[in-house]
C-alpha positions as CSV (number, residue, x, y, z in Angstrom):
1,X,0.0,0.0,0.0
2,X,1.3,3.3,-0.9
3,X,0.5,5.8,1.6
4,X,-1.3,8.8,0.2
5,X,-2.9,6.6,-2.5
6,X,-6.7,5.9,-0.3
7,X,-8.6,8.5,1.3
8,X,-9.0,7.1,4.9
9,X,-5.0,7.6,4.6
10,X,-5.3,11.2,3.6
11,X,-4.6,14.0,6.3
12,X,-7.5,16.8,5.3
13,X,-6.0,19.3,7.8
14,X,-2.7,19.1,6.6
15,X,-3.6,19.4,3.1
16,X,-5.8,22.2,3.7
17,X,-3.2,23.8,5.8
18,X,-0.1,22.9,3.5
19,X,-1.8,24.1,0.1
20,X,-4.8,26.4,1.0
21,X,-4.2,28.4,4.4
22,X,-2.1,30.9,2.8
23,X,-5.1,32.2,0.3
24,X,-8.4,30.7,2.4
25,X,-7.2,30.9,5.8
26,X,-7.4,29.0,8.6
27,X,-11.2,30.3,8.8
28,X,-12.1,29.5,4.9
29,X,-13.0,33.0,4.5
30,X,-10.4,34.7,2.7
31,X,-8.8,37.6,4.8
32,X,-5.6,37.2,4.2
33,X,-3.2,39.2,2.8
34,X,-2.8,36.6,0.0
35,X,-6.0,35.8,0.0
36,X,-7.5,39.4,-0.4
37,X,-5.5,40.5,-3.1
38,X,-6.0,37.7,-5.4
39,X,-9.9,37.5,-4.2
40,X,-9.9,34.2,-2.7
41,X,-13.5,32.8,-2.1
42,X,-14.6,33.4,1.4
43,X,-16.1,29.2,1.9
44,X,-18.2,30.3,4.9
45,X,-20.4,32.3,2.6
46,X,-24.0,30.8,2.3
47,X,-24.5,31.7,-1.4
48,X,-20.8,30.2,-2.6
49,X,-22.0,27.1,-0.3
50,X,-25.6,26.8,-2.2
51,X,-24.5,27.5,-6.0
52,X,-21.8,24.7,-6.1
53,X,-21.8,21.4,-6.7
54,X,-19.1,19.7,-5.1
55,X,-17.8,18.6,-8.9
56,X,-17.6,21.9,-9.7
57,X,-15.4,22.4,-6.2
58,X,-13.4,19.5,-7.4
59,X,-12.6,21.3,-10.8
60,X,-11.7,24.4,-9.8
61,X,-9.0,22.6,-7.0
62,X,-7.9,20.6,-10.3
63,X,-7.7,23.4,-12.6
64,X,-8.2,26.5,-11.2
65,X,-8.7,30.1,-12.5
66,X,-5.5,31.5,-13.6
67,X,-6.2,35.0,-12.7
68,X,-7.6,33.5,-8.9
69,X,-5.7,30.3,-8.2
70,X,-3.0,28.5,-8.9
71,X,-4.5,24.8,-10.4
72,X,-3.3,21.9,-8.0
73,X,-4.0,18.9,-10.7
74,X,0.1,18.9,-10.8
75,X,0.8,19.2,-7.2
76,X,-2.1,16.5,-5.7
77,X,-2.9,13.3,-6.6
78,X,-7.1,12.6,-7.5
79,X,-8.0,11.4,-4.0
80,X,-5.9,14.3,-2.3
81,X,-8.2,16.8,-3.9
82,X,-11.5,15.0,-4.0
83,X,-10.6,14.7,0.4
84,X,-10.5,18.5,0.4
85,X,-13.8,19.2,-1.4
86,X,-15.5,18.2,2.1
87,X,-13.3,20.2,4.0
88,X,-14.3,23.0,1.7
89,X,-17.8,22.0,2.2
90,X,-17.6,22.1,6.4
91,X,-16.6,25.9,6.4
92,X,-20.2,26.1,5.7
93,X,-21.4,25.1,8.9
């Protein structure tokens, strides 16, 4: 078994914190200095929350927007971003 590879394996928090914190924040909403200059989503917002699918979450952690976010389909493997599109998801409530 290679470790990374299954999603019970893959540490959510860490992910989130090694590849999203700097933009999202620790709070999902955005307030950073990174975060508020490239308008980073805030993921507490009710209206993001309600007018995305989760595969549409999962696409734009894949591929991105260049002029938002750097696209992560290089950096994480499948299962790595698929386990953050709850963790997106809990920021709103």
């Amino acid at each position: 078994m290679v470790p990374g590879t299954f999603a019970d394996e893959i540490d959510t928090q860490e992910l989130y914190k090694k590849h999203c914190v700097l933009c999202h924040g620790e709070d999902g909403k955005g307030k950073t200095d990174l975060g508020e200059g490239l308008g980073a989503r805030d993921f507490t917002e009710k209206k993001f929350q309600n007018s995305i699918t989760d595969e549409k979450i999962l696409k734009q952690i894949e591929n991105a927007t260049p002029e938002r976010m750097f696209p992560f389909k290089d950096k994480l493997t499948a299962e790595e971003m698929k386990a953050l599109v709850p963790v997106i998801r809990a920021f709103g409530g």
